[in-house]
C-alpha positions as CSV (number, residue, x, y, z in Angstrom):
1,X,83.8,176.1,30.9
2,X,85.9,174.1,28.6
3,X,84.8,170.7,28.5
4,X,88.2,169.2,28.6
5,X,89.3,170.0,32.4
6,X,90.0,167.3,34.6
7,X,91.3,166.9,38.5
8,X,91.7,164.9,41.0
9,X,90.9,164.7,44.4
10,X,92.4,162.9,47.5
11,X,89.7,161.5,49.7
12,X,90.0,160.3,53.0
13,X,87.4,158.2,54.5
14,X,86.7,156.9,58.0
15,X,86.0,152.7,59.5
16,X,82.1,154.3,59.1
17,X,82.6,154.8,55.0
18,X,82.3,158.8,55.8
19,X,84.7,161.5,54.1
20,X,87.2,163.0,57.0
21,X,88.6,165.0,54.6
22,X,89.1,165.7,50.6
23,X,92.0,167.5,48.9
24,X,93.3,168.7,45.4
25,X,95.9,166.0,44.5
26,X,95.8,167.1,40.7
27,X,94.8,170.7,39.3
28,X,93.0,171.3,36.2
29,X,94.6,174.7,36.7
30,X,91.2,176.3,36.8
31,X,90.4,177.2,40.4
32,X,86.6,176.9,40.0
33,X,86.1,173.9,38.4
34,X,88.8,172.4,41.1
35,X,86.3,174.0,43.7
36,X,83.2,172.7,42.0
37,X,84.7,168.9,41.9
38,X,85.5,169.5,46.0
39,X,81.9,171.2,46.7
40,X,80.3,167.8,44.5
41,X,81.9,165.9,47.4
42,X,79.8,167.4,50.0
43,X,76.5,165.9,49.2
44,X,77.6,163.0,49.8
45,X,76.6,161.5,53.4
46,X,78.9,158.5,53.3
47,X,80.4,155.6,51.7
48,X,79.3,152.2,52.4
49,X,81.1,150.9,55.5
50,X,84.7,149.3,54.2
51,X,85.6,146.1,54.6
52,X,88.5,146.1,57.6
53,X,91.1,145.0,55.6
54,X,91.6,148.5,53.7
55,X,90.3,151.1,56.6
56,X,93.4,152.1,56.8
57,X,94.0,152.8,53.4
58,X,90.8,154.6,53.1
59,X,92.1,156.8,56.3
60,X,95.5,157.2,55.1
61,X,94.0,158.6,51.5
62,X,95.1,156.1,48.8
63,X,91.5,156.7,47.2
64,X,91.8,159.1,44.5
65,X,88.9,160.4,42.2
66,X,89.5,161.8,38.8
67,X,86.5,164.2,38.0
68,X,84.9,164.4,35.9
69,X,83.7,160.9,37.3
């Protein structure tokens, strides 16, 4: 793959630091390295538990990764 892709990815996180969810919010425009930066995601267990005064950012998905990381 070429070395210069890049994406990003929408994450939404619960009060416990866990993912809920994760989405595409910027393609690379190659479907399997989009796939392979979403996939990365799931070994992760959890985040540290947030502090209260951005849980609801962290639910409502303002984190944004850019992989690669």
């Amino acid at each position: 793959m070429d070395k210069g892709l890049k994406c990003r990815i929408r994450l939404f996180i619960a009060a416990n630091g866990k993912i809920l969810n994760s989405e595409i919010y910027e393609s690379s425009g190659v479907e399997e390295f989009d796939n392979k930066a979403l996939s990365s995601l799931k070994n992760i267990q959890s985040f540290p538990e947030p502090k209260v005064e951005i849980v609801s950012r962290l639910a409502s998905g303002e984190v944004v990764l850019g992989f690669p990381l």
